[in-house]
N, C-alpha and C positions, 0 to 999 in steps of 0.2 A: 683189420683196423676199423673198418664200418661197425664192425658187431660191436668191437671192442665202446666206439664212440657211443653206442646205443646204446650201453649197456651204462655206461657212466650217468648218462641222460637221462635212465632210470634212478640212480641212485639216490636218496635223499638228499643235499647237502647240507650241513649246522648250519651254515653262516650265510647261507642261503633264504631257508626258512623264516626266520622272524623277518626278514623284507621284502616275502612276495608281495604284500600290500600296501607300499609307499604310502606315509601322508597325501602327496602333492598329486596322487592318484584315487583317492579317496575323496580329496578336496575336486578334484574335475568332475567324476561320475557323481558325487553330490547336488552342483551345480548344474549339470548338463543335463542329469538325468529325465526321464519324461514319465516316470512310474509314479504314479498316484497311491501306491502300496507302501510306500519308506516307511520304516519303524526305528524309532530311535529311542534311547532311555530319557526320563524327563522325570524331575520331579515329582515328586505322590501330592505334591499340593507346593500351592502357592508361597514362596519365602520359606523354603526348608530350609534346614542345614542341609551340611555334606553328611550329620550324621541319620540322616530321614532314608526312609528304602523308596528306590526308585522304582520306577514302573514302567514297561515296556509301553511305546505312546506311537499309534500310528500316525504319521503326517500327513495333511490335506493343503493342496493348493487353494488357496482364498486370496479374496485382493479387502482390505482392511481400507474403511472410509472412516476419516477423519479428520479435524479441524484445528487451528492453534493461532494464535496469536503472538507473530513474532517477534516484541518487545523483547530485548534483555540476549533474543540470540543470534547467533552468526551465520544464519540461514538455514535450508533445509538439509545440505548433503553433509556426513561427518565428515568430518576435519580434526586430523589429531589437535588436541591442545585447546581444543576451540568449544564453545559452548554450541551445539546445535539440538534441532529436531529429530534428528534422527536416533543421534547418538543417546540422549533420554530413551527414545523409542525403542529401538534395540534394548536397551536395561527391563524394559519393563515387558516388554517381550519375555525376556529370559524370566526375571522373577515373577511371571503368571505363568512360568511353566510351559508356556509355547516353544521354544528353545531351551536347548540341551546345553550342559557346560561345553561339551564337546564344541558345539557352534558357537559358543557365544564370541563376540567380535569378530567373528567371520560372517559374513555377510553371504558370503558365495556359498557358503555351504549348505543354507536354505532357500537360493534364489531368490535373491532379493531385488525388488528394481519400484522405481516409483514413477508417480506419471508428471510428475511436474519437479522440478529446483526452482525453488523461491531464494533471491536473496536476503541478505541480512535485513532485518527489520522489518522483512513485508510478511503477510499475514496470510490464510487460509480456511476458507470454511468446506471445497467437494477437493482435499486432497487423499490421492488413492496409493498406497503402494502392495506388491503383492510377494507372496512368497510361500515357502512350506511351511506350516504349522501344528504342534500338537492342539488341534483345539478341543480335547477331552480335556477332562469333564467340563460339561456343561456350566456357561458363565465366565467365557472368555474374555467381554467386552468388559463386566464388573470389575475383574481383575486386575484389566490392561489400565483400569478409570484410577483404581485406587493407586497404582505404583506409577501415577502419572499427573506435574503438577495441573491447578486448577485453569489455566490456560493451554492444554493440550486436553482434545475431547475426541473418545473413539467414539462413533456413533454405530456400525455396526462393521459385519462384515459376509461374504458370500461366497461361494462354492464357485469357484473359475476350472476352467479346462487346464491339463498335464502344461501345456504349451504355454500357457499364458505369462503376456509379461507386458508390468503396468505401463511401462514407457512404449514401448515398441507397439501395444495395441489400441494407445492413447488418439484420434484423429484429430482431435481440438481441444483447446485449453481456454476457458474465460475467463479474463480477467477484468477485475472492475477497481479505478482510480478515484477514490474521492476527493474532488476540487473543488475547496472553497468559492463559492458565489464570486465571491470579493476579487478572487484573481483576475476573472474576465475585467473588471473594471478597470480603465487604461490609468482612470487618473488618482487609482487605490495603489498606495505604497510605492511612487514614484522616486527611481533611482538621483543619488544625488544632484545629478548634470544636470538632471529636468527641472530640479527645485530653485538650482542656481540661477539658471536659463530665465523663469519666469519673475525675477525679483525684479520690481517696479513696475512692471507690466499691470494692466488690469485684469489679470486672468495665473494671480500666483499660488505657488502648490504650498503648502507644508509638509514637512517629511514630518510622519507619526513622532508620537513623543519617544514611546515607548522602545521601536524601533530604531529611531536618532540615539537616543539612552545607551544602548547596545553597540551601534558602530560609529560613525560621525554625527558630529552635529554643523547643521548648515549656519552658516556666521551670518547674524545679521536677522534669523529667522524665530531660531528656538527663541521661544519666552517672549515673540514679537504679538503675537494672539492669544494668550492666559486669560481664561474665566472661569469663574469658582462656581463650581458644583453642584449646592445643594443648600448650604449653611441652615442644616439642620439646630446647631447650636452655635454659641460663640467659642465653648467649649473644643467643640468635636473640630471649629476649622483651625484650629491650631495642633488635633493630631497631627504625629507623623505618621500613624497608624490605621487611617480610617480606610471604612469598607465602605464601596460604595455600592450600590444594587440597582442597577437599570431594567425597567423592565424591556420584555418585546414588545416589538413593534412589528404589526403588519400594517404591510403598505397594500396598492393596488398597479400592478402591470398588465397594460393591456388584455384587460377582463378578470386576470389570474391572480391569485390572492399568494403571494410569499411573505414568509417570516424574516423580517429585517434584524440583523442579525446583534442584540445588545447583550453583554453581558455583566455578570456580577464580576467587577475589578475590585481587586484586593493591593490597592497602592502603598509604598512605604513612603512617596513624596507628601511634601502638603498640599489639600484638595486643591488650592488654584494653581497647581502645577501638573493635576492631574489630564487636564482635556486643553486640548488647543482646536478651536473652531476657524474654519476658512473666512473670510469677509465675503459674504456675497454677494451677486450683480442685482438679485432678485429684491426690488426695494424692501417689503416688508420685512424680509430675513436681516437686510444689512441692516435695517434700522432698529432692527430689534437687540442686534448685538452690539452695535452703537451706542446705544442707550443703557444696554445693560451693563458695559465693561465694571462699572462699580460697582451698582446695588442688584442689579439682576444675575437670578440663579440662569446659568443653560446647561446645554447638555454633549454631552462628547457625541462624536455622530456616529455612522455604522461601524461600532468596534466589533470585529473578528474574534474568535477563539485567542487570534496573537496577540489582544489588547491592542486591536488596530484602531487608533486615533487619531489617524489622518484626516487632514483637511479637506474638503473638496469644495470649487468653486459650483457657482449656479445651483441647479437643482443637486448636486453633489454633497448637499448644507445638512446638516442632523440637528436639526435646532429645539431643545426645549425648553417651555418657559415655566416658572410657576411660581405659583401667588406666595404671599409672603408665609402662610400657614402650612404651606407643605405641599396642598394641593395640585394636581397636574391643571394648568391651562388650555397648554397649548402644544401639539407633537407633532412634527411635520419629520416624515421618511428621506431617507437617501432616496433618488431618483433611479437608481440604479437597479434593473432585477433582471433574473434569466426568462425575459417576453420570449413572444415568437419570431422580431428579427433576430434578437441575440441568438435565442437556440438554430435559426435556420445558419447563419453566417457562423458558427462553431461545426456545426454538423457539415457545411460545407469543406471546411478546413481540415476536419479531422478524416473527410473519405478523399482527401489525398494519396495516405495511405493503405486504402484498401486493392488490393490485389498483389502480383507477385512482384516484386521489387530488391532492390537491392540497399540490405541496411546497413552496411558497412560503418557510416557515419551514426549510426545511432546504436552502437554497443563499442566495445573498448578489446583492444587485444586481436581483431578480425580482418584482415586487409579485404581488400576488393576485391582482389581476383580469386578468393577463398571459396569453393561452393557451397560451405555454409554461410556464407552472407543472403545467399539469396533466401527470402522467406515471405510464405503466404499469408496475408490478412484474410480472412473472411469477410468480417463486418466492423466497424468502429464506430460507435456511437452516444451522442449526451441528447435523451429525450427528458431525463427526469431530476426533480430535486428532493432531496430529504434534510428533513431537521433533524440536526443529534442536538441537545441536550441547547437548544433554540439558536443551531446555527445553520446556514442552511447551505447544506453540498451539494453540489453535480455532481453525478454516475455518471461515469465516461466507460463504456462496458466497451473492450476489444476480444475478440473470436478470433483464433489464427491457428495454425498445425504448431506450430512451437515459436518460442520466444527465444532470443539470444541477450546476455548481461546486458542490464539495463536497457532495453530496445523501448520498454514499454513506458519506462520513466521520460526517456528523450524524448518516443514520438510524445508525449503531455507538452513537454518542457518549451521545443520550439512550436506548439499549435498556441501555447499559449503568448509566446512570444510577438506570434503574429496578432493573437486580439486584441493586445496589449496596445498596435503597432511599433513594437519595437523591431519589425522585421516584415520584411513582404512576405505577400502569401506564395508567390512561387518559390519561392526559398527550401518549401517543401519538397516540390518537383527536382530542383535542384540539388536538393542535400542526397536525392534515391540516384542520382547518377553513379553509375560507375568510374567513373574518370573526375569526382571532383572530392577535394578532401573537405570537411566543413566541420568546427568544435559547434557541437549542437549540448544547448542547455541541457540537464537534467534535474528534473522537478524529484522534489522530496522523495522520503522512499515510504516514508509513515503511510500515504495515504492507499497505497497498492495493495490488494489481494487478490488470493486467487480462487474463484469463485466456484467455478468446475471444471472436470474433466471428464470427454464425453469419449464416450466406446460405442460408437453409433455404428461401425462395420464389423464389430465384436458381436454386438447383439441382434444384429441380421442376419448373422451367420450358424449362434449359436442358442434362437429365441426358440426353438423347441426340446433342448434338452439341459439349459441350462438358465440361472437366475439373470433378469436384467441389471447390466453394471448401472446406474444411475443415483440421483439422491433424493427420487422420491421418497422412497420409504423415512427420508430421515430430514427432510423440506422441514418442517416445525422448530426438530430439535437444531436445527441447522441454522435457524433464522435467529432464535432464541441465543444461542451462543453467540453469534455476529453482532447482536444488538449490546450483548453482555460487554462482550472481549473486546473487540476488535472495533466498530462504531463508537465505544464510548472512550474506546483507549486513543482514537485518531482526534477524536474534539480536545480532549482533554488535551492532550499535546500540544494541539494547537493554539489551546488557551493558555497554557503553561509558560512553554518556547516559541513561541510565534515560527517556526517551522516555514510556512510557507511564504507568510510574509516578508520576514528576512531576506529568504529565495528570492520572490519578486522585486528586491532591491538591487538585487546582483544581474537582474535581467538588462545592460547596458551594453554599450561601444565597448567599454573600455574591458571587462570581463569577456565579453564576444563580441569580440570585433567584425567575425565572422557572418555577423547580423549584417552587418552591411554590404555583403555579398550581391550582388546584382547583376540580373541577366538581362542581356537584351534589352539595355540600357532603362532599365527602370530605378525608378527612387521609391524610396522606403521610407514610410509617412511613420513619423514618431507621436 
């Protein structure tokens, strides 16, 4: 009976043979494998048909650096149904002939993995993913450029180890928030309650026009401070249609020279509906718009990208004058700019969160006693300001091993909260407990990218027989697209839909209540 069994064992079997080599076992040793030797069939060239002859294509593990501008999609990881970065990526993989029909929307099949997930709408200029690749013939990146639209940018790519994998050998990710100046300012775009609160006082707010236009309007307020514009013609102030043009203004803070943020507003109302200026305490100011409500032209004070037209009392005033011919007189700045107390008392707020902590409260779907809630900062910091397109942002740059949904929005959301004083500053301390639940704000998602992703124990490891993962080599082309895409798509926005401002209107009690949380019996200075 043994022999017998042996002998069967020998035999061929039909229906045996065509499934010694399952799919779903091809699919594994694809994925898992560690051979730097795979050969696969690929394309004899880029956008063939099926009726082009193919060409045997070895495969090389590489990790592929590059950038995009997340306007328009649903984040970085695919999503059936869904419009992403990856899922473009993958297409154009395959029709540059990197990938094989066989692979294609198989992902596992060429190891694939990235070092970073970006959510919806946020942006990227050092993002890296890695995988198997045919990358013969020569002109891979050209390829990848043309079957990829003009806000997705390969910059290059590099010869990694069998083992390699972009998540898993990722040590840090940097990411940078760009925040409008104007949000720091407490009494920029103050929530209804506040505007209410200050009516008859000698110290009242106005809610922006523009902003008020969009959601409520405060009774008793709007249309209480209207002054007309410009009255370049008699003509033009009975457009409904007039452009107005403000130029910049720099002001002076404590030694440091910043761009006061004005822009060219493109209104549909009539010019004296277009600005509402604050009454100020400061004589000359008040009495200049005193005097002017009828014949004098002035000027909307620091408008934002959001067509921010808000009022500000005291030095808060944006006041310009000018003579009957056109000419400027006279231009006095918002009082408000990011000096060295501002930035010291920001920097202090946001190294709340630096070290390991528990974020539970600041991402969605995570409970507490989860161990991935716990997660490392490195560093979190706002040293610096840029003008896009003459409005002036803070880089809020955070460094951490990884980020959880929306971690990086929230920590923004309530630092900001607290400049604002819409909220104490231990509130921070507070919300990293594990034992406390707390709804923490979350700021825009427009103004977030992801800056780089660093393989710093990657290339310790492997800095004598293999290329350093970083983006030097591509620092230029890199800055170049940031300024293009991504920098001038955040302003814009902001000047478009007022984005952040709007946000700062929802920053109250009554949407977070949770702001008034308090420990150890302290109050929260509004």
């Amino acid at each position: 009976m043994e022999n017998a069994e042996t002998n069967t064992e020998k035999l061929p079997s039909p229906s045996l043979s065509p499934r010694q080599e399952p799919d779903p076992k091809r699919l594994k040793m694809s994925a898992t494998s560690t051979s730097d030797d795979e050969r696969d069939l690929i394309p004899a060239a880029a956008g063939a048909d099926s009726t082009t002859k193919r060409q045997l294509c070895k495969r090389r593990k590489i990790a592929i650096f590059f950038a995009y501008c997340g306007v328009g999609y649903q984040g970085m990881q695919k999503n059936p149904g869904a419009k992403t970065i990856e899922g473009d990526l993958e297409e154009a993989l395959f029709h540059s002939g990197a990938v094989s029909e066989r692979d294609r929307g198989n992902p596992r099949r060429y190891d694939w993995a990235r070092s970073a997930r970006t959510d919806k709408g946020v942006s990227a200029v050092g993002q890296v993913v890695s995988g198997r690749f045919c990358i013969d013939p020569p002109g891979l990146v050209e390829r990848l450029n043309s079957n990829l639209p003009t806000q997705i940018r390969i910059f290059g790519y590099k010869r990694v180890t069998a083992s390699f994998n972009a998540k898993k050998f990722c040590d840090q990710r940097r990411y940078v928030y760009l925040l409008p100046v104007f949000a720091l300012d407490s009494s920029s775009h103050r929530d209804r309650e506040s505007v209410m609160a200050s009516l008859g006082s000698g110290n009242e707010l106005v809610k922006c026009l523009e902003c008020s236009e969009r959601g409520r309007k405060v009774i008793g307020v709007m249309g209480k401070r209207t002054y007309q514009l410009g009255l370049p013609s008699n003509d033009e102030n009975a457009s409904l249609n007039s452009q107005v043009k403000v130029d910049t203004v720099v002001s002076t803070c404590n030694g440091d020279r910043h761009n006061t943020n004005l822009e060219s507003v493109e209104s549909n109302k009539t010019i004296s509906e277009s600005v509402m200026v604050e009454n100020a305490n400061s004589e000359s100011v008040n009495e200049t718009l005193v005097e002017s409500r009828t014949s004098e032209t002035v000027q909307n004070e620091n408008t934002d990208l959001s067509l921010d037209l808000d009022s500000k009392n005291d030095s808060k005033v944006m006041a310009e004058e000018r003579s009957v011919n056109g000419e400027e007189k006279l231009l006095k700045g918002s009082g408000f700019c990011y000096g060295e107390e501002e930035k010291k008392r920001f920097n202090r707020i946001l190294k709340h969160y630096v070290g390991s902590h528990n974020f539970h409260n600041f991402t969605t779907r995570t409970k507490a006693e989860d161990p991935s809630a716990r997660r490392y900062i490195i560093s979190f910091g706002a040293d610096s300001v840029v003008n896009v397109e003459g409005i002036d942002f803070l880089k809020c740059e955070v460094v951490g091993q990884s980020f959880m949904l929306h971690q990086i929005r929230k920590m923004i959301g309530l630092a900001v909260a607290v400049v604002r004083n819409c909220a104490p500053e231990s509130l921070i301390e507070t919300a990293l407990q594990k034992d406390v639940n707390i709804n923490v704000p979350t700021a825009p998602e427009v103004g977030l990218y992801l800056d780089e992703c660093i393989f710093a124990s990657y290339n310790k490891k492997w800095k004598d027989s293999h290329e350093e993962l970083s983006m030097k080599a591509y620092e230029e082309e890199a800055e170049n697209f940031k300024m293009k895409h991504i920098f001038s798509h955040i302003a814009r926005t902001e000047q478009k839909e007022g984005v952040v401002a709007l946000w700062l209107h929802s920053l109250n009690y009554r949407n977070y209540p949770d702001l008034r949380f308090l420990g150890n019996d302290e109050s929260a200075d509004r």
